[in-house]
C-alpha positions in Angstrom: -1.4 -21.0 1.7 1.3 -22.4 -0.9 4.4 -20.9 -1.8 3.0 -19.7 -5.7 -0.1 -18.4 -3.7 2.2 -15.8 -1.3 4.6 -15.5 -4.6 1.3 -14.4 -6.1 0.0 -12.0 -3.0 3.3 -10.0 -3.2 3.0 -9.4 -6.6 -0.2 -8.6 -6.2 0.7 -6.1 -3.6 2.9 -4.6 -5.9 0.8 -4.0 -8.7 -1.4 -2.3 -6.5 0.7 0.0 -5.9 2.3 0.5 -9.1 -1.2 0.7 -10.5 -3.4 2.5 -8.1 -1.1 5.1 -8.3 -0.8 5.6 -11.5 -4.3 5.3 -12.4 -5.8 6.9 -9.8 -3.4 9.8 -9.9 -3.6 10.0 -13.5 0.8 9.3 -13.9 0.8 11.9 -11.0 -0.8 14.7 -12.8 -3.9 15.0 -10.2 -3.8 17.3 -8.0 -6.6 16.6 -6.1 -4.6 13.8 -4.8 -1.6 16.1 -3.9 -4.4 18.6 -2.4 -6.3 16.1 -0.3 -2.7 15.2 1.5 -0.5 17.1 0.4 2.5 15.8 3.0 1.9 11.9 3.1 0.1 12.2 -0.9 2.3 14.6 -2.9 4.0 13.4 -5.9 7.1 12.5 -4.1 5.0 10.7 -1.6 3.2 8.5 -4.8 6.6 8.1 -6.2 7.9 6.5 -3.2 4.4 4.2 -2.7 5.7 3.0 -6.2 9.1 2.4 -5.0 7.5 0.4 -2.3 5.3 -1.4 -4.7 9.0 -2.4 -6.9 10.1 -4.0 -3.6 7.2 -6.0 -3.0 7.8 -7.2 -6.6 11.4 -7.7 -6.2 10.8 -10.2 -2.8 8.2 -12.5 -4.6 10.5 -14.8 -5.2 12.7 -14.5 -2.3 10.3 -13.9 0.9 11.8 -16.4 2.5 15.3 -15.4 2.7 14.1 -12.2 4.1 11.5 -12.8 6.4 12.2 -9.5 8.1 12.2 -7.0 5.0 8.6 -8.4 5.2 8.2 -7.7 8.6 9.1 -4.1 7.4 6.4 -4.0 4.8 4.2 -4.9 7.4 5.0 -2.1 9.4 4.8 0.0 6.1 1.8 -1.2 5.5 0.0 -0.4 9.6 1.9 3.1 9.4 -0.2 3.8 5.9 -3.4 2.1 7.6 -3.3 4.5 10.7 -1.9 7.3 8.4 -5.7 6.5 6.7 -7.7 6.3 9.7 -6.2 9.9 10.8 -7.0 10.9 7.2 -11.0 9.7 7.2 -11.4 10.8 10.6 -10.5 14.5 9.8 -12.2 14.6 6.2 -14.8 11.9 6.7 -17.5 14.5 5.6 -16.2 16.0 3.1 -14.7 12.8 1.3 -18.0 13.7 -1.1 -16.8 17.4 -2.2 -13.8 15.6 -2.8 -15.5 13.0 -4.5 -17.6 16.0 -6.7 -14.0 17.6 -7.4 -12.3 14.1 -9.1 -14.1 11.3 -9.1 -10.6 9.2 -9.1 -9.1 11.1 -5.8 -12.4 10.4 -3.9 -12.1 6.4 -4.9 -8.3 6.3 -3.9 -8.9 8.1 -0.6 -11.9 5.9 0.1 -10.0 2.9 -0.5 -5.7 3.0 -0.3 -6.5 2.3 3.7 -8.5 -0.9 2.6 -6.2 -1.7 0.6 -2.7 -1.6 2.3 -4.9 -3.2 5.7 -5.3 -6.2 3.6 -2.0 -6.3 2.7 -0.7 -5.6 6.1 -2.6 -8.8 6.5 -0.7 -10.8 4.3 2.6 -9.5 4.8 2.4 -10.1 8.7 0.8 -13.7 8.1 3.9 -14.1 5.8 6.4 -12.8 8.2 5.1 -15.4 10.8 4.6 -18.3 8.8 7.9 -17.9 7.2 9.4 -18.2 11.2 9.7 -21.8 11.0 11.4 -22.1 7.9 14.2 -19.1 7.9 17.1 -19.5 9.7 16.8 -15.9 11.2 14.5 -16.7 13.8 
């Protein structure tokens, strides 16, 4: 993977964010989001997965000078992923009532895990390919 490739992924990453949330939670107005979750998914909660989204952003161009901020997002990233896993597991069948309550909620819970899993990906592929080149190794 080139440099404007993994520039690329973390803005990507960062869109996601930025944009999942605010589509899917309508600019935080939907509560069946909040409902669903309401301690990791509250507003404050979406608000701060934006925050995380502006860092992403902010590190495009500079991954390599902080290879271990990206090591953090990774972690960020596998603590969201098993914060999913818990999620599905416990409301696996009723994912469809919420799915028949907002059509948006039921798409971001089905999908946020898949999501930050792929970017957990990244960001850890990042973190160790960046290991031969930074100086903080």
């Amino acid at each position: 993977m080139n440099d404007p490739l993994i520039k690329k992924g973390f803005l990507a990453a960062g869109i996601m964010n930025i944009g999942g949330v605010l589509l899917f939670s309508r600019a935080f107005t939907n509560e069946a989001i909040n409902t669903a979750d309401p301690v990791v998914m509250s507003n404050f909660g979406l608000v701060m997965i934006v925050v995380w989204g502006l860092a992403y952003i902010a590190v495009a161009n500079q991954y390599k000078k902080v290879r271990w901020l990206v090591a953090v997002f990774c972690i960020e990233k596998l603590i969201y992923v098993t914060v999913w896993l818990l999620w599905m597991n416990g409301n696996y069948t009723s994912i469809s009532a919420l799915y028949s309550k907002d059509l948006f909620a039921g798409i971001f819970y089905s999908i946020y895990g898949i999501n930050d899993f792929i970017f957990m990906l990244f960001f850890g592929w990042v973190f160790l390919k960046t290991k031969s080149i930074s100086k903080d190794s």
